[in-house]
N, C-alpha and C positions, 0 to 999 in steps of 0.2 A: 624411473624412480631411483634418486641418487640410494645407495649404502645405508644401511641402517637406518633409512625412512621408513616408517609405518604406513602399512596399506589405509588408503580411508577408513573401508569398511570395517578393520579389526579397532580403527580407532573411535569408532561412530559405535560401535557393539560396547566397546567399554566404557565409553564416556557419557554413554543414552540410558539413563534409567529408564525403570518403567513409570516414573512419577515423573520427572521431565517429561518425557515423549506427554501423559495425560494435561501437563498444565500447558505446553505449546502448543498442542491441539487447540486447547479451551479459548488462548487468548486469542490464537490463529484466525479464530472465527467473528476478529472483525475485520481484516483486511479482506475474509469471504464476502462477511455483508459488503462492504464497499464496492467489492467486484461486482455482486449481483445489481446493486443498486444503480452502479453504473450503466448495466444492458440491458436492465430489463423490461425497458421501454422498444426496444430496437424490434425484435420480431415483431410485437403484437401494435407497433404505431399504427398502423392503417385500422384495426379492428378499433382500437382506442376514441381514433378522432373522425370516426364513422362513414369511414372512406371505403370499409366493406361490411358494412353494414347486415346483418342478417334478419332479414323482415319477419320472416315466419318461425323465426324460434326466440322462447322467453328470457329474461333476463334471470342472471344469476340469483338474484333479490329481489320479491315485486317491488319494494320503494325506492333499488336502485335504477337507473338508463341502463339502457345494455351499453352506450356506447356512450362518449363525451363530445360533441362535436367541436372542432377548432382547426383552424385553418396553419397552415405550414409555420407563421411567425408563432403564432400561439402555443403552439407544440414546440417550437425552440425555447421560449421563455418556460414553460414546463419542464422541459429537458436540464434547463441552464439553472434553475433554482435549487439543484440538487448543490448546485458548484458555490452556489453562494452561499450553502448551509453548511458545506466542507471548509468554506474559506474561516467561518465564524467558529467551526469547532477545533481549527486547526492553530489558530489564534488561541483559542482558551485552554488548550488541552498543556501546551505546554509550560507555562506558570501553573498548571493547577498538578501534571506531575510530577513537578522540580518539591512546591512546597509541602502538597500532600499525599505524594507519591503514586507510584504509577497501578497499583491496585484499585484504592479509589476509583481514580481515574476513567480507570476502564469499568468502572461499575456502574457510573453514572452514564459514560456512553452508554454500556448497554440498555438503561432505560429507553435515550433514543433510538436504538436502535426497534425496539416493541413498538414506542408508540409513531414512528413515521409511518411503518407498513400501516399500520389500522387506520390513520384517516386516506393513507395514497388510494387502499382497495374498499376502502366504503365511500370514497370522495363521490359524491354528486354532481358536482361542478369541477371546473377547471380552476378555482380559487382553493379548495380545499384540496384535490389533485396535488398541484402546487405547494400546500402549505406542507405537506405530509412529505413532498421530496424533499424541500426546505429542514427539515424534524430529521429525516435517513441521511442529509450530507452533515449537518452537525457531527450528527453517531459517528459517519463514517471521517472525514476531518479529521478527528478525536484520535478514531480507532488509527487510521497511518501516519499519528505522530507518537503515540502513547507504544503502540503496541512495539513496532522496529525495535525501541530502546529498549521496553522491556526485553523483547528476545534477545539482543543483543546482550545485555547484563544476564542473564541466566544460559548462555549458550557455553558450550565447554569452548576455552581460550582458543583452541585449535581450528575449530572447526567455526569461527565467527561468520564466516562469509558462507559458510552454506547455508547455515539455520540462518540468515539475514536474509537467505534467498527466499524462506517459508513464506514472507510475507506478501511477495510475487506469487509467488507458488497459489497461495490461498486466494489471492487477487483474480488470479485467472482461472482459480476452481467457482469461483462464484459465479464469473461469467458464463465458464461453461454451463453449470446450472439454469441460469438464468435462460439463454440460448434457446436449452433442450427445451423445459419448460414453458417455452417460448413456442419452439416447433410444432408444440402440439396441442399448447391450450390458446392460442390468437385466434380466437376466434367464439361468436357470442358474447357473451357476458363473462365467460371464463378467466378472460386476462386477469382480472381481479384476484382469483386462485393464486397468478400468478405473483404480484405486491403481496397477497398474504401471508405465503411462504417464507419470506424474509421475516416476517414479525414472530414465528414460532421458532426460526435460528437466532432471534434473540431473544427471545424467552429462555429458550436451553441454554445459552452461553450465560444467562445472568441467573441460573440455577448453578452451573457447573463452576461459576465461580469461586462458591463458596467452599472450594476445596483446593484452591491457587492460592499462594504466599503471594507479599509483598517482596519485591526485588531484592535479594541480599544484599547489593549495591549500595539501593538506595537506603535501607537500612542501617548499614554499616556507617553510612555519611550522615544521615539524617536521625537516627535512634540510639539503639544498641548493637555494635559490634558480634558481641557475644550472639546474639541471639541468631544475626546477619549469619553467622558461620554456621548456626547449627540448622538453618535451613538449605542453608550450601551443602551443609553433610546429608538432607535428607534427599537432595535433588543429585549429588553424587552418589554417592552410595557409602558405606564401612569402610570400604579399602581404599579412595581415592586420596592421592595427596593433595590439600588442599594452600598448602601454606604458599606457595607460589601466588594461585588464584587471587589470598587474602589480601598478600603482600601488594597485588596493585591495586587495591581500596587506600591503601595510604591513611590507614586509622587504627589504632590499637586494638587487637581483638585477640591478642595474645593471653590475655588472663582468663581463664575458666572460673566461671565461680557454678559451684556444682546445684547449692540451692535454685538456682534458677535456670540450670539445661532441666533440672526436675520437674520445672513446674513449664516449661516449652513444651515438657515432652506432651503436654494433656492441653496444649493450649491448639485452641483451631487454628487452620493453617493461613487464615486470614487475617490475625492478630496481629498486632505486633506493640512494644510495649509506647509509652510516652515520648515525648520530645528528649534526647537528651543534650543539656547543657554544653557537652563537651563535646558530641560530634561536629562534623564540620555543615556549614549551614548558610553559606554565603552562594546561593544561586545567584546567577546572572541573571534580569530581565530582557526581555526581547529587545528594546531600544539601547539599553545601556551595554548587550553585547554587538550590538551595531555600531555604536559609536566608540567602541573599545580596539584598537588598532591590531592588538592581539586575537581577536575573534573575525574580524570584517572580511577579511581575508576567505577566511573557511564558510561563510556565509554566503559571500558571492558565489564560490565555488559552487555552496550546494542548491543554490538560488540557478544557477548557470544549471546546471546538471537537469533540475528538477524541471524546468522552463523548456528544457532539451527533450527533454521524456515526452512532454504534450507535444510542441510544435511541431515534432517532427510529422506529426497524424494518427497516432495510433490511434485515436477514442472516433477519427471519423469512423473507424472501420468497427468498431469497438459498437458503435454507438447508433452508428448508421448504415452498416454496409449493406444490410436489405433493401433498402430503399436507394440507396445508389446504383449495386447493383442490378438491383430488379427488372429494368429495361435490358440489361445487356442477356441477363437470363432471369425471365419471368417467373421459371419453372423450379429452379436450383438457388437464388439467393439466400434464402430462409437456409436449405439445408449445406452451401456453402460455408454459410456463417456460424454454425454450428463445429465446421470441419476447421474452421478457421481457429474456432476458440479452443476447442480438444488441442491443436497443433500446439497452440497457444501455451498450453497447459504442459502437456508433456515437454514439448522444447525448452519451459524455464527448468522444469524438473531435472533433465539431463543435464543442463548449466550450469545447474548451481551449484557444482564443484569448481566450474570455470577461473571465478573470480580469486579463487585461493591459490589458483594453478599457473595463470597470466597475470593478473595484476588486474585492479579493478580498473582503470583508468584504461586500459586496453581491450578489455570485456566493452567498454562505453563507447570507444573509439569504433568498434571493428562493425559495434551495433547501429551509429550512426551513419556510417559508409553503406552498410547492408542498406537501410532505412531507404537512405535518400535514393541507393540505385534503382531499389525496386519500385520506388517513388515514381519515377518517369519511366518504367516498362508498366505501371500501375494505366498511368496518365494515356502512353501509345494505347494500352490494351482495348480502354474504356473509349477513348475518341477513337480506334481505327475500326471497332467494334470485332476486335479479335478475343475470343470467351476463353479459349485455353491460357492464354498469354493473362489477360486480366486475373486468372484463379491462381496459375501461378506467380504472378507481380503480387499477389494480395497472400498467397501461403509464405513465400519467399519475405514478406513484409513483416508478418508477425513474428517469424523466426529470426529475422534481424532483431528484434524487440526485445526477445529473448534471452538472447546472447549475453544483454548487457544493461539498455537501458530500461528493462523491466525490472530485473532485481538490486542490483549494484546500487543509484540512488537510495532507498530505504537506509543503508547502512553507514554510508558515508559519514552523515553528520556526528558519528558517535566514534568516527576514526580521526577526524579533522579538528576539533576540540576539548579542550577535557570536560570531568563531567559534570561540572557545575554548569557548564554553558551548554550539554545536549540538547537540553529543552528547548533553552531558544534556539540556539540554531536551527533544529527540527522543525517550529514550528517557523521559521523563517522559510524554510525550504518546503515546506508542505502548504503553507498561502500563496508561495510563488506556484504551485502545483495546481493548485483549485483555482486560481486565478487565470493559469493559460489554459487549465481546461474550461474555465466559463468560455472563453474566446474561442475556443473550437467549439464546443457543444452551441452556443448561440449561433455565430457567424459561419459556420461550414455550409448549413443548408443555403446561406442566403449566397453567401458566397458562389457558393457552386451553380446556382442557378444563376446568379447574376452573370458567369461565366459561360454558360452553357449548357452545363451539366455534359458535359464532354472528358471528363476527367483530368480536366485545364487545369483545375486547382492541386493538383499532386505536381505539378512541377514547382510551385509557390513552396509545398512543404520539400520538392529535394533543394531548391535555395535555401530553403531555410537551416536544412541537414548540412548544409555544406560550409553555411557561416556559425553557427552554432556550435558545430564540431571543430572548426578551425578554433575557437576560442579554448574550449575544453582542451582541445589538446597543450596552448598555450597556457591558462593560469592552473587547472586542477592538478593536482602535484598527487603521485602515486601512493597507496600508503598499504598495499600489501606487505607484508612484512616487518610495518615500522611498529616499536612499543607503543608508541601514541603522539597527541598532538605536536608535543616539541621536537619530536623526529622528523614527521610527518614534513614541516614546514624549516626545518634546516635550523631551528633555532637552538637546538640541543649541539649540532656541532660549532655554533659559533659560538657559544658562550664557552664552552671545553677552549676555543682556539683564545678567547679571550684570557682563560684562566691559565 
């Protein structure tokens, strides 16, 4: 630690309300549902599509099946609809945070979020199954475009890249839930218990909302300034200096006017006042920042990045690894997978000082190297039928993910752009997301069987790691440390070398 650098911890003690710490919890707990919503088919698939069937015990609900029956495609197209319902909320979420900002936003997710679980775990059929995962990727879509930004905009300046990591973090707390959850209720009619659960975490998150601000950011840009600060002081505290913070909002918020900090003060903390005239209010759309030479740049970047995070395989294991595993050990895959996901969990956690420490772009790099090796000792383990080697290629696999391309991604779009253009680009990078994960989640099972189910297809994802990452290393351009997008991309020194 260079001279008169502050330890993290004294600076995370100072700069962590106890009203912060409660509103990123609050929000945190959509990138949970996602997580869960992503695994929690994985354990209890075989109970699901009545492949262990239990004869002699009753179903959770005499009017429901205890089970759904469907053959391997069937259950992929069930799996993959969750991806198509991320793709459509990932799409909407970001014009709808730009214009109506990013509180909203999340409140209408969370509706989706209540109502997917209740038709997933009362679905009858494989039609309303289906419709309900379709209803939970919306939510979730939503929630890993909306929410990133928000943390991002209320995180203390310093510390951007760990609270960006929360959204990982909570990612891989859901799965772990999901998992456990998993290990012990697949089986009967229970799995249902297990889709229910998800719908009473959003119920509570769209209770707890009512006590979360609208982003001072966005605020500041989009309403009143004044007021934008005085939620900043409630989420800092008395004593914090905030004039630096205000000063990269780049909007007038200098003038107090005392009648109205008076009337903030008794105003809920989900308020906030009218349109105003004179903030700034020129968002980017999703196409018009594509087609803007100034943005495209930063958009392939995070399109590249986000495309990077799927293909390398992480949701096979994420999504599947019981059933892949399972042959190789019959007895341990369930509770492998479980160890998989805790690793999962803690290893972002440890990391995610990483990115502030290396540089994000090298946190991504070291994570696709990691990926791709374990990728083919993943591949040897599984076709030579060696069970030590396969647990470790698959621990080793997830903590390569960790490192880098589980947290890092989220945050990017909001260093690579300014912030008129966050939304789109986020939501550019969050389709290109739900998009390669529909590809994996459809085509792995087919894939791999068509393969052999030898674990032939992990050397497809270490090629993939290995072109993937050659690209990253050449266009994505570092931006630890940079003030923001003109940095970021060199155009802040050419213009100075012009002038």
């Amino acid at each position: 630690m260079a001279r008169g650098e502050e330890p993290l911890h004294r600076s995370l003690v100072r700069d962590t309300t106890a009203y912060l710490t409660y509103i990123l919890l609050v929000v945190a707990l959509g990138p949970l549902q996602f997580g869960f919503h992503l695994a929690e088919l994985n354990a209890p698939q075989d109970v699901i599509t009545c492949q262990k069937k239990s004869i002699n015990s009753a179903a959770l609900h005499p009017t429901l099946p205890q089970c759904i029956s469907m053959n391997t495609d069937q259950f992929s197209v069930v799996s993959s609809m969750y991806t198509l319902g991320g793709l459509l909320g990932a799409l909407a979420a970001g014009p709808l945070c730009n214009k109506f900002g990013r509180l909203l936003t999340m409140r209408l997710t969370t509706i989706f979020f209540v109502l997917g679980p209740i038709f997933e775990s009362a679905a009858p059929s494989i039609s309303l199954l289906a419709f309900g995962r379709v209803l939970s990727g919306v939510a979730s879509g939503s929630a890993v475009v909306v929410v990133p930004i928000y943390i991002s905009e209320v995180a203390p300046p310093k510390e951007k890249g760990l609270f960006g990591a929360l959204t990982q973090i909570m990612v891989n707390g859901g799965i772990v839930i999901a998992q456990v959850l998993g290990y012990f209720l697949s089986k009967d009619g229970l799995w249902r218990i297990i889709l229910a659960v998800a719908g009473g975490i959003g119920l509570l998150q769209l209770l707890a909302l009512s006590l979360v601000p609208e982003s001072p950011k966005w605020l500041a840009e989009h309403r009143s300034p004044q007021h934008a600060r005085h939620i900043l002081r409630q989420m800092r505290g008395h004593k914090a200096d905030l004039d630096e913070e205000v000063k990269a909002w780049n909007v007038d918020s200098s003038r107090e006017d005392i009648s109205e900090e008076e009337s903030l003060l008794n105003a809920p903390p989900g308020s906030h006042p009218g349109p105003n005239p004179d903030a700034a209010s020129d968002s980017v759309g999703i196409f018009s920042a594509f087609l803007n030479p100034s943005y495209r740049p930063a958009i392939i970047a995070v399109v590249a990045v986000m495309v990077t995070q799927q293909l390398t395989g992480i949701n096979s294991i994420v999504m599947y690894s019981v059933s892949l595993l399972s042959a190789l050990l019959p007895t341990r895959a369930a509770l492998l997978t479980v160890a998989v996901s805790a690793l999962n969990l803690v290893m972002t956690t440890l990391c995610a000082p990483l990115s502030d420490k290396i540089g994000r772009k090298t946190c991504i790099l070291l994570s696709v190297a990691g990926m791709g090796t374990s990728s083919i000792l993943l591949a040897i383990g599984i076709g030579e039928g060696v069970e030590i080697l396969a647990a470790i290629a698959t621990l080793l696999f997830v903590a390569s993910f960790a490192v880098g391309l589980g947290p890092v991604p989220f945050i990017l779009a909001n260093e690579l752009v300014g912030p008129e253009a966050v939304g789109a680009t986020q939501s550019w990078a969050l389709a290109a997301n739900w998009i390669a994960t529909f590809l994996v989640s459809q085509f792995f099972p087919i894939l791999n069987k068509a393969m052999g189910e030898k674990g032939r297809i992990y050397f497809v994802f270490a090629g993939l790691a290995l072109v993937l990452g050659a690209f990253i290393a050449w266009w994505v351009p570092e931006t630890k440390g940079k003030s923001g997008a003109e940095e970021v991309w060199g155009r802040k020194e050419a213009r100075q070398r012009v002038e």
